[in-house]
C-alpha positions in Angstrom: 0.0 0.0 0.0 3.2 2.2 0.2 3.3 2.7 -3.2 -0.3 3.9 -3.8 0.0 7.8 -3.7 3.0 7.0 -6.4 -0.1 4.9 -8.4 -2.2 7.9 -8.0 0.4 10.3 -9.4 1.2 8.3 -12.2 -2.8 7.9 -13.2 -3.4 11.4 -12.6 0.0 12.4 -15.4 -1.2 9.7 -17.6 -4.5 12.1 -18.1 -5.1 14.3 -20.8 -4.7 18.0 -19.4 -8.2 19.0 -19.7 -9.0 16.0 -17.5 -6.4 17.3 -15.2 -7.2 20.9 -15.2 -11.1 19.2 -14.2 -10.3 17.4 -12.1 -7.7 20.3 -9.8 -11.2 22.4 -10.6 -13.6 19.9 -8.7 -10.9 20.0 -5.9 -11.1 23.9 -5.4 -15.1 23.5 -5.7 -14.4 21.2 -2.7 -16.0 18.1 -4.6 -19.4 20.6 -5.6 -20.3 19.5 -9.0 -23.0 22.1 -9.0 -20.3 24.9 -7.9 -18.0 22.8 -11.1 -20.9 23.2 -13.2 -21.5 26.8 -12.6 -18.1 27.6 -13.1 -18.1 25.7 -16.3 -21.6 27.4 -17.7 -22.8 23.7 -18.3 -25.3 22.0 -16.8 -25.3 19.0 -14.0 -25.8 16.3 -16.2 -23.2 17.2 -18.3 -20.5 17.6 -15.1 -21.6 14.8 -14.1 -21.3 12.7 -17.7 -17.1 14.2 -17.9 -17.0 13.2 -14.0 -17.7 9.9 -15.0 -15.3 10.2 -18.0 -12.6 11.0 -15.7 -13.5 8.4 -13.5 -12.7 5.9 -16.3 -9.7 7.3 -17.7 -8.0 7.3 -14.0 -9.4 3.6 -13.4 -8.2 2.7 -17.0 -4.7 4.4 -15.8 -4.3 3.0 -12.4 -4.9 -0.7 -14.0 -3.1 0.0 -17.2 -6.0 -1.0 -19.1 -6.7 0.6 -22.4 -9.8 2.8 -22.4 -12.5 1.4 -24.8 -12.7 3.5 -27.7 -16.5 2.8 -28.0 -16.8 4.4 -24.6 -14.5 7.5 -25.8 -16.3 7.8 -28.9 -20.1 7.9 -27.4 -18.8 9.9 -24.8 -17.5 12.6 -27.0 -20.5 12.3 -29.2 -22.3 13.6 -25.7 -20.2 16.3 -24.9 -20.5 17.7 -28.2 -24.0 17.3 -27.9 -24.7 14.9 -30.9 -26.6 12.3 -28.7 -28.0 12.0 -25.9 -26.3 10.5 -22.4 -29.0 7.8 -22.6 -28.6 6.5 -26.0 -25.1 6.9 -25.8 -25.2 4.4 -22.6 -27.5 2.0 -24.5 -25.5 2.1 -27.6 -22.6 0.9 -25.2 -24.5 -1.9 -23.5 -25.5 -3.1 -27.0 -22.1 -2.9 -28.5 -20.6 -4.7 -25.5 -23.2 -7.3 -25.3 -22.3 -8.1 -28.7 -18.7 -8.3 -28.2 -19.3 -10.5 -25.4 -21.5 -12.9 -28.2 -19.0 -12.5 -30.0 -16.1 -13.8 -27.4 -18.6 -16.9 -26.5 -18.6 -17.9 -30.2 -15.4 -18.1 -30.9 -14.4 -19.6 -27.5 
C-alpha cells in the first residue's frame, strides 16, 4: 500500500490536461459539481457525464487498461451534444453485449 500515492500520481500524469485541469477544478469546488458546473456554464448532467469520463480514464490508468474507444467515442459524441447521455449508454450496453456474443462464439 506504500506505493499507492506513487499509483495515484502516475494515473493522474497519464491524463489528458483538460482531465487534469477538471479534475484540480472539482478539488477547489471542494468536490461541488454544482459549484463545477456553474463555473463551467454547463449543466449538471453534463458535469456529471465528464466526471464519469474521468473516473474511467483514472481507473483505466491505475490498472493500465486501455480505455474502450466505444466508450470515448459515445462519450464525445455527448459532450458535443450529438446524442444524448442515454442513447449513448444504451449504444454501449448493446455494443458490449455483442462483443461479449462475440467472445462466447469463438471460445
Amino acid at each position: 500500500m506504500s506505493d499507492s500515492p506513487a499509483n495515484a500520481l502516475k494515473a493522474f500524469q497519464a491524463l489528458d490536461r483538460a482531465d487534469q485541469e477538471l479534475a484540480l477544478e472539482l478539488v477547489s469546488c471542494s468536490g461541488s459539481l454544482k459549484e463545477l458546473a456553474k463555473r463551467r456554464s454547463v449543466s449538471y448532467p453534463t458535469i456529471r457525464q465528464r466526471l464519469d469520463r474521468l473516473i474511467a480514464r483514472l481507473e483505466a490508468a491505475q490498472s493500465e487498461q486501455p480505455l474502450d474507444p466505444m466508450a470515448e467515442h459515445l462519450a464525445d459524441l455527448v459532450e458535443r451534444g450529438e446524442m444524448t447521455l442515454g442513447g449513448a449508454k444504451a449504444a454501449l450496453l448493446v455494443h458490449r453485449e455483442l462483443l461479449q456474443t462475440q467472445t462466447r462464439k469463438s471460445s
